[in-house]
N, C-alpha and C positions, 0 to 999 in steps of 0.2 A: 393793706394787710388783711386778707380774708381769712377768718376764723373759722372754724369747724370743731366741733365735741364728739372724741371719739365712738361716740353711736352712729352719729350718721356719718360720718368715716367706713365704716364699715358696711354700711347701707352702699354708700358711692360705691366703694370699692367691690363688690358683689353686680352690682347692676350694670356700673358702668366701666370694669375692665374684664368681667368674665362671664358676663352676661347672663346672669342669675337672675328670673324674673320673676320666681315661686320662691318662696321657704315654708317649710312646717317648722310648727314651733305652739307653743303651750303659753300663756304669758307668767311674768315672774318680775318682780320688783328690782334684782340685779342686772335685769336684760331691756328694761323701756327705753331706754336710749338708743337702743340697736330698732327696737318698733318706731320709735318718732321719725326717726331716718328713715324706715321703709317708706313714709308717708311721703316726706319728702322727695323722696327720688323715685317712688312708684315701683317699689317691689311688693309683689302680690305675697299675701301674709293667709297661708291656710291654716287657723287655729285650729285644735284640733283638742281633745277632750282627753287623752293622757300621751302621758311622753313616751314611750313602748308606742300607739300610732303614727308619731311624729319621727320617728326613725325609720319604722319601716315603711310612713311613705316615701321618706326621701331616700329609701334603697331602691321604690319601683320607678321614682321620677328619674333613676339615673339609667336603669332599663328604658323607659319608653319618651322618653325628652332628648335623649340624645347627649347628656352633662351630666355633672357630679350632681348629687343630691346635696343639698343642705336642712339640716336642723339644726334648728337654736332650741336650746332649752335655758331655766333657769337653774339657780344653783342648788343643792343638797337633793331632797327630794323628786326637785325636775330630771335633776342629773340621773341619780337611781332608776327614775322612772322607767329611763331610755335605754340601761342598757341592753337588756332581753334586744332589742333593734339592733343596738350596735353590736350587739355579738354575733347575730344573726347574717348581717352586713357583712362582717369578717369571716365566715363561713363559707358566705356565697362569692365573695373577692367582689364587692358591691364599693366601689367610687361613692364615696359618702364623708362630708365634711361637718363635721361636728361641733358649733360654736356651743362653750357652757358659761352662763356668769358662773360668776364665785363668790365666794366673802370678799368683802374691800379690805385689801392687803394691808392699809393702816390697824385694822382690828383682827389677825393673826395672831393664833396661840393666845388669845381672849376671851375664847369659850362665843363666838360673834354669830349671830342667827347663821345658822344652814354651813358651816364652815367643817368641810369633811376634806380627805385627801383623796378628791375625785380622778386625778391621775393615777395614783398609785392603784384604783382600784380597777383601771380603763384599758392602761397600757400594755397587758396582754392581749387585746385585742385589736389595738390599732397598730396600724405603720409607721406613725410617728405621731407627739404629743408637744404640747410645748404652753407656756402662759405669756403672755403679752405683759410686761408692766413697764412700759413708756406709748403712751396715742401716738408718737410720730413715727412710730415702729407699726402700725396695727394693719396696715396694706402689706408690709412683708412681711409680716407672720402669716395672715391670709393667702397670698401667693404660695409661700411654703405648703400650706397645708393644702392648696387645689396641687399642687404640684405634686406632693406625696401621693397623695390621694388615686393620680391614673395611671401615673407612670409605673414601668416595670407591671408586676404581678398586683392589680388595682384592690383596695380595702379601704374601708376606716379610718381617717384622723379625726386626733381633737385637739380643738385649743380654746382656753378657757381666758376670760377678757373681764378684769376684775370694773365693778362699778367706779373703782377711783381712779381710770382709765377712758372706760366708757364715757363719763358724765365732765371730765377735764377740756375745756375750749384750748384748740393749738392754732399755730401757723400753717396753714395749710399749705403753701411754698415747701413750709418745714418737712413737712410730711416725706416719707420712704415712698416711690411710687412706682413699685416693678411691673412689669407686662402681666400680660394672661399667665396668670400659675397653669390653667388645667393643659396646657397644649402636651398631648403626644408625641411623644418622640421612639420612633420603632426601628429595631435592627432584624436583619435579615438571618439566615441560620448557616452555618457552615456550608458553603458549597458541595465540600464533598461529600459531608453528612447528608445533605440532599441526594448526590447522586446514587451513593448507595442505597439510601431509602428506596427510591425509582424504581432501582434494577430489582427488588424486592416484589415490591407491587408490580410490577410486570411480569414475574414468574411465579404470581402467588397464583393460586386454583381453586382457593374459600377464603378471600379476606372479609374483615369486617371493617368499616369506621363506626368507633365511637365518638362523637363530640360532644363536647361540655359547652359552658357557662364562658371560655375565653373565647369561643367562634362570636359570641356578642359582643366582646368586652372589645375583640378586633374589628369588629361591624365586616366580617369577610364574606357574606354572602358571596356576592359573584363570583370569585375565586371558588370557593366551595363547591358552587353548584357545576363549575366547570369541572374542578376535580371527578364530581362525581359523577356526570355525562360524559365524562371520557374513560374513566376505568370501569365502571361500573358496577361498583360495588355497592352493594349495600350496607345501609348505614343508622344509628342508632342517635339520634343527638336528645340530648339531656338539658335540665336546667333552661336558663335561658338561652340556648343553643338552640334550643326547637324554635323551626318557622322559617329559619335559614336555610336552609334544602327546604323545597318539598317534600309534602308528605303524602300524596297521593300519585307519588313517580313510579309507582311499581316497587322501588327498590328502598324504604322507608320499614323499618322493625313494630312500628308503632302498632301497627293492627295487634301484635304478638305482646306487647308492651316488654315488661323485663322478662317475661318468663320468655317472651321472643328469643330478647338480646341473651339470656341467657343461656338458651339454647345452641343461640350463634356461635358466639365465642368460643362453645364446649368442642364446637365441631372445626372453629377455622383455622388456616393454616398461617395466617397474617393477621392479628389486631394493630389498625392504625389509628391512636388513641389521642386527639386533636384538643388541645383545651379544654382538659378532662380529668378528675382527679379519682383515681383507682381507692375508694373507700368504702362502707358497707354493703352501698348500694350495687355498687361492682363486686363483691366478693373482695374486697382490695386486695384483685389485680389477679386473684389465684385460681379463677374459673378457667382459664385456658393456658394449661403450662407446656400442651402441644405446641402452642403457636407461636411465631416473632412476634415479637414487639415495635414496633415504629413507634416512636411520641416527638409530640411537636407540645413546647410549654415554654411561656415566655418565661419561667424562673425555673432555671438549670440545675438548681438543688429538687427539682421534683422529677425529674426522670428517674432514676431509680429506686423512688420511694415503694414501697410495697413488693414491687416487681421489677427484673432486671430491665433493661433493656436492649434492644439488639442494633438497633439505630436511632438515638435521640437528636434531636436537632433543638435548640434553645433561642427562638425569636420568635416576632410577632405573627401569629398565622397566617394573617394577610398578606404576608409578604413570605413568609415559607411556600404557603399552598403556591404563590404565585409563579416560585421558582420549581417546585415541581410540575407544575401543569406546563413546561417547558417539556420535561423528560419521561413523564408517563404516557402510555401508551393504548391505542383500546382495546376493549375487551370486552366480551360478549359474557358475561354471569348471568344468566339465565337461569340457568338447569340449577346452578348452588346458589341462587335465590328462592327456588321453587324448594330446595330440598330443606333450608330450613323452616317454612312454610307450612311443609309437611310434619315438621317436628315439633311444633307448639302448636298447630290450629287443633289439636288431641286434647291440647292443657285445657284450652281456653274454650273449648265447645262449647260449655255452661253458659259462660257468660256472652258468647254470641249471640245463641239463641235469645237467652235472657233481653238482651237488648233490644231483640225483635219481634217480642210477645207482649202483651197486653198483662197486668198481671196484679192479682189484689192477692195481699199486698204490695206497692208498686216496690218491683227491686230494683236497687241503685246502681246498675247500670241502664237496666230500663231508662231512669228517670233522667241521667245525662243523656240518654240518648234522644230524646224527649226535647230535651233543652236545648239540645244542638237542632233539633228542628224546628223547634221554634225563632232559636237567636241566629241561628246560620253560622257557617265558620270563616264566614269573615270577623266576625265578634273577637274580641281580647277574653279572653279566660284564664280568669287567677282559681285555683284549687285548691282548697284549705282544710286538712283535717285528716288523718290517719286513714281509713278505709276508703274514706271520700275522696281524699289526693289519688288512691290507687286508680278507682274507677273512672275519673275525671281523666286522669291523662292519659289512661288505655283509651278512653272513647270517643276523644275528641281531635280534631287534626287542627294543625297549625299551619295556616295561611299567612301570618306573616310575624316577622321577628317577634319573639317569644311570645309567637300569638296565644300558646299556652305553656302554664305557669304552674307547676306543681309549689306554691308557694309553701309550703309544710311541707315537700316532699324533701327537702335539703340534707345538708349534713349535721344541723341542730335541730333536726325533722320540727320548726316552728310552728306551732298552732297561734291563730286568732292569726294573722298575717292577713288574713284574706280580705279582708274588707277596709282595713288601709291603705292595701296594695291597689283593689279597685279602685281607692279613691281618686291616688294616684295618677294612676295610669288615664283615668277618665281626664283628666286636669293635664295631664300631658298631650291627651289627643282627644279634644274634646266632639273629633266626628265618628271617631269608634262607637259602636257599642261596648259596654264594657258588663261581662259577669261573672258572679263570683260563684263558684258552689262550693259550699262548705257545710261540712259537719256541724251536725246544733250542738254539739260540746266547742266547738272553733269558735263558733258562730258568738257564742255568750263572753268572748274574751274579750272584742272588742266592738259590740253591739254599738256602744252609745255612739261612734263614727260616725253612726247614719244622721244621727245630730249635727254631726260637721257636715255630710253630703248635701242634707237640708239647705243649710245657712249658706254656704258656696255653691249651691244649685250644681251639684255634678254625679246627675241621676245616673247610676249604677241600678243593677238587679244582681240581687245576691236569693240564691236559691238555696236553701236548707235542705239537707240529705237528713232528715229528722229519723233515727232508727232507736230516740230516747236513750241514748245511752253514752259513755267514751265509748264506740264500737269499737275498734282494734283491744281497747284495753278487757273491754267485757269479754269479749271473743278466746281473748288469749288467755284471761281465767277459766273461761269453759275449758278450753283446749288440755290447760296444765292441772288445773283442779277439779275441774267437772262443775255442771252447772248448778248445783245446788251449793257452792261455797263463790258466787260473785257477792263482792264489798266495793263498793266506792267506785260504783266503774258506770250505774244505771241516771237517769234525769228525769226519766217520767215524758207527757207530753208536754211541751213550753211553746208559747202562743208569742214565739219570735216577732209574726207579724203585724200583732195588735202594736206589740214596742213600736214598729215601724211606724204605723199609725200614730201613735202618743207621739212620736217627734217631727211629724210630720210630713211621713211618707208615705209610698204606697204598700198596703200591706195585702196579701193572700192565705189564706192557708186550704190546703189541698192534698183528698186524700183517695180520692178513685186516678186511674188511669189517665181516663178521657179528659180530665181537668189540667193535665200540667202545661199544654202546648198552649190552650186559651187565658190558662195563669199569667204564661211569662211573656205572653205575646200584650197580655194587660198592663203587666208593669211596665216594660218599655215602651208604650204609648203613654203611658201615665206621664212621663214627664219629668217622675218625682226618683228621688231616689227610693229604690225598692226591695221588699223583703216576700220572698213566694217560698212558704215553708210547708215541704212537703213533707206526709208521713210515709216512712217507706219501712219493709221489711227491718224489723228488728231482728230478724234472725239467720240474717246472710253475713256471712263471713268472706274478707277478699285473701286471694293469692298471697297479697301482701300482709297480712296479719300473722298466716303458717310461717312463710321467710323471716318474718320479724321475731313470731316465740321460737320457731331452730336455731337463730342467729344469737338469742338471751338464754339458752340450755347450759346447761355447765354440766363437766364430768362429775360424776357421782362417786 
């Protein structure tokens, strides 16, 4: 009779049926059972310095690992910690499994260390919840929750696995022992909803695609790119959707960024709107009320959300796109490629140029554009910070699945994200390069990471867009109040990179032009995990800061 304590129950069952070979997690006195287990069974344990990092690296490991993320945190405080992550994660539709200890269920309603009602405060954001109280149960409550977790429309579970659970020796015989939780299972979209779509797209004359964050979640690449080499439309993908098409096909909105797509949509006579969710960032869904509608969404209750639809189809992309690239037809868009082209390169002439002049103070498109010559676009690029997310994803192209990452650009627009997400992702593909640029207000959320990059050796370069200030927020006070009434919005200059220093990284700081390309070119030789904090233009305002204060106006 072989023995087991449900910690490393838990450990087995993550390593060795769904092949779980990371966790983030924080340590915590209700969760050591579930760590001794890692040891045992050889799951790689990325500590990390708060619980808020530890979620949202295991929202980027589920981006760039190819599997559900996990974090474990402990209970009361660990749990709080985390949820800014987990809310974040359900925003983004982020495949993330959430183990919590808790209070040991003998000392409930006892007033017992750290004993809150962490479900109740959780399960608006997850998919599904649940608590474990028998160890011979603790492998099919974990199936359960990898399986919530990717199936249908993917997000957030939790389940919380009390110490007098965890630390109890069973029969391992005894034990619940089901298959892989996370396996996929995908349905196709109505046939004839398909062929209708087709006959659409074939008689359109200015369509658009926009794609979202479910072109990742379905890994459709190849389908896609055939969709879109045979109609040839051009097309806008968002989120971690970018890097799935090319972005230097001619037919790519990105140069334009949203004032592009925005542009686009004003003018097209078809929006085909692919794993994609119509909300601020889209004007939710009301920027083009000339046009049909197409949507493909594996959860059938979002077709009509915001906006009607004219043809919805409700399955997995990968296999919709599949059956349309049967019945679509080609098409030469050329000329209504060119014409939107002509209709934002007007907007964005500033920031062109900007990008291609030398310029003290260095302005922040400059300085991404800087940084892509230094790191090249094969590099991973996570983007963090309100004016900085703007400039980062107009300037950068995505060479490969969600090669860039407006990680704050979302729909809980999350700041500090960025340098957990690079951690992440470095730890997911350790031959990438991986860099961050983020705002020195992002930048100061969750700084002390670079302590974790240290200690798990997974050298990241995180570039600071330093313009001393929250810039969107400062910006937007000038805009609505004028500049003599900003509060609360300035930082001053902050010597990011000495921090980096003090934890044992490589640090820079940099404040002429000519300095940024041999900066970041330093740091990623360095080895070490790195911080190149440059001072730029405090008094550039982006596109996206105006969109932001029109979109917070109220009738008067």
């Amino acid at each position: 009779m072989a023995m087991i304590d449900g910690g490393h129950l838990v450990a087995k069952y993550l390593k060795e049926t769904e092949g779980i070979n990371t966790v983030f997690s924080l340590s915590g006195g209700h969760i050591d059972r579930i760590y001794d287990g890692f040891l045992e069974y050889g799951v790689r344990l990325i500590d990390v310095r708060h619980e808020q990092a530890a979620a949202m690296m295991a929202h980027a490991w589920s981006m760039y690992a190819d599997q559900p993320g996990v974090c474990l945190v402990t209970a009361g405080p660990g749990f709080t910690n985390a949820l800014t992550g987990i809310v974040n994660a359900a925003m983004e539709n982020a495949p993330l499994v959430v183990i919590s200890g808790t209070a040991p269920v003998r000392d409930w309603q006892k007033g017992a260390l750290q004993e809150i009602g962490q479900a109740d405060m959780v399960k608006q954001s997850v998919k599904w919840h649940a608590i474990c109280h028998d160890p011979t149960r603790i492998c099919e409550y974990l199936h359960s929750a990898f399986r919530h977790a990717v199936n249908g429309r993917p997000g957030p579970v939790f389940l919380e696995l009390p110490p007098d659970v965890l630390n109890v020796k069973v029969d391992e015989d005894l034990a619940v022992k089901p298959g892989k939780g996370a396996a996929v299972y995908r349905s196709a979209s109505d046939p004839e909803a398909v062929k209708k779509a087709a006959e659409i797209i074939n008689n359109a004359k200015s369509p658009l695609i926009l794609g979202g964050s479910g072109l990742a979640l379905s890994d459709c690449g190849p389908e896609l790119q055939q969709f879109i080499k045979t109609t040839g439309i051009p097309h806008m993908l968002l989120a971690s959707g970018r890097g799935y098409a090319p972005e230097d096909d001619g037919l790519s909105l990105w140069p334009g960024g949203l004032i592009g797509v925005l542009a686009a949509s004003a003018m097209a006579d078809v929006v085909i709107a692919l794993g994609v969710r119509f909300n601020w960032l889209l004007m939710f869904g009301q920027g083009f009320p000339q046009a049909k509608l197409i949507r493909v969404d594996i959860d059938a209750a979002e077709m009509d959300r915001n906006r009607q639809v004219d043809v919805g189809m409700s399955g997995d992309l990968k296999l919709t796109l599949g059956q349309l690239n049967k019945l679509v037809e080609n098409r030469d868009h050329t000329a209504w490629r060119e014409t939107i082209t002509a209709a934002y390169t007007e907007a964005i002439a500033g920031e062109i140029a900007a990008r291609d002049q030398a310029s003290d103070p260095i302005h922040p498109q400059r300085m991404v554009e800087l940084v892509r010559q230094a790191a090249g676009d094969d590099s991973i690029y996570i983007i963090d910070g309100g004016d900085t997310c703007y400039f980062g994803m107009v300037g950068l192209t995505a060479s490969s699945p969600s090669g860039v990452y407006g990680a704050a650009g979302g729909q809980f627009g999350c700041l500090g994200t960025g340098i957990p997400m690079g951690i992440a992702a470095k730890a997911a593909q350790p031959d990438k390069n991986v860099v961050v640029i983020s705002g020195d207000g992002s930048t100061g959320l969750n700084l002390m990471e670079i302590d974790t990059a240290v200690r798990h050796e997974l050298p990241i370069t995180c570039v600071v867009n330093n313009d001393q200030a929250w810039g969107m927020i400062k910006h937007g006070q000038e805009v609505c109040y004028g500049d003599q009434r900003i509060i609360g919005s300035t930082l001053g200059v902050v010597r990011y990179d000495l921090v980096a220093q003090a934890l044992g990284g490589h640090g820079e700081f940099v404040e002429k032009d000519a300095e940024v390309i041999p900066a970041v070119q330093r740091a990623m030789a360095s080895g070490k995990p790195a911080v190149v904090n440059v001072m730029t233009d405090p008094c550039v305002t982006s596109l996206a800061t105006y969109n932001f204060v029109e979109g917070l106006k109220m009738e008067e």
